[in-house]
N, C-alpha and C positions, 0 to 999 in steps of 0.2 A: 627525290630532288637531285641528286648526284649518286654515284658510284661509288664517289670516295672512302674507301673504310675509318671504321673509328669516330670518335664521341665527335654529333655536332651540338655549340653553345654558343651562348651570344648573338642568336640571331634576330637582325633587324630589317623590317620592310624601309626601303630606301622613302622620302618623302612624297617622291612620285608613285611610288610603288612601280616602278620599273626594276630595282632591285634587289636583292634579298645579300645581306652581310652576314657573315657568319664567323666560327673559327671553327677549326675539324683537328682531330689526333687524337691522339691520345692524351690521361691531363697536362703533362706539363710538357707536350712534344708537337703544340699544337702549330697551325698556320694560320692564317687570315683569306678570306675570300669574299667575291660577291659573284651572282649567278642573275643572268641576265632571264625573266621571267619569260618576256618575247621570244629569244634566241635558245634559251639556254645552254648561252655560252658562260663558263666560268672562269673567272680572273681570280689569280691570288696577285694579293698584296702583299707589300712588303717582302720580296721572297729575297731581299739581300740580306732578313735581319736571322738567325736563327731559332729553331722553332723553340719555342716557352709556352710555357702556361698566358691566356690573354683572358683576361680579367672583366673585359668592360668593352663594349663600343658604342658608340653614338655619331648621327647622322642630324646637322645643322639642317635648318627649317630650307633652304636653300638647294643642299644635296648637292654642293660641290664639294665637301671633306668628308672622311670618315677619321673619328677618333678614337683611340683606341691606347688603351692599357696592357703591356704587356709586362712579365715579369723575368728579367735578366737578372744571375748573377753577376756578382762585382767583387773584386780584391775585398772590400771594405763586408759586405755583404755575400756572405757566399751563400746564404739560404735563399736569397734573390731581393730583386731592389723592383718596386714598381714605378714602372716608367713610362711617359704620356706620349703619345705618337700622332701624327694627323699626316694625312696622304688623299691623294684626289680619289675618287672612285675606279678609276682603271690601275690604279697602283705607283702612278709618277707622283714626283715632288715628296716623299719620303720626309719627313721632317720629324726630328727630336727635340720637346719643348721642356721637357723635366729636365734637370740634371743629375747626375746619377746619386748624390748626396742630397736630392730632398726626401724629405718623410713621405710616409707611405700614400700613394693616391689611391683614390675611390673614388667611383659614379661621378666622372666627368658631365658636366652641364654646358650647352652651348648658348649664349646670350646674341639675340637679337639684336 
């Protein structure tokens, strides 16, 4: 699929299947990506945030977001805090929807 070394998980056919979402690294040193199946060209997302362990992603019926769990530490938390994220499939509009003091997320669901 890629080049890239190191563990791939998390991966999702986009709902066109035009994309495949993934995370790649090592476990808690991972990044985010999608790979264009046509092209394959490959986009990382999110590459403002630093690499962590990511948890979780999911792809709305729609396939204009991709959601995703990642795990930062925090003053409060230093073994790490999971935190919910959503971004467009090329990696714009970055957005943080947890805040860093809620309890622990798991298997994010998108509602129709």
């Amino acid at each position: 699929m890629t080049f890239k070394p190191g563990e791939y998980s998390a991966l999702q056919w986009s709902p066109n299947s035009k994309l495949i979402s993934f995370a790649s690294g090592d476990f808690s040193q991972k990044k985010l990506y999608t790979i264009s199946i046509e092209r394959l060209k490959l986009t990382q997302l999110a590459s403002q945030l630093l690499p962590s362990e990511i948890n979780s992603l999911n792809w709305p019926l729609d396939g204009k977001k991709i959601a995703f769990i990642k795990t930062e530490k925090t003053k409060k938390k230093p073994d790490g805090q999971s935190i919910l994220y959503v971004s467009n499939p090329d990696g714009s509009k970055l957005t943080k929807l947890s805040k860093s003091d809620d309890s622990y997320i798991y298997g994010q669901t998108w509602q129709p």
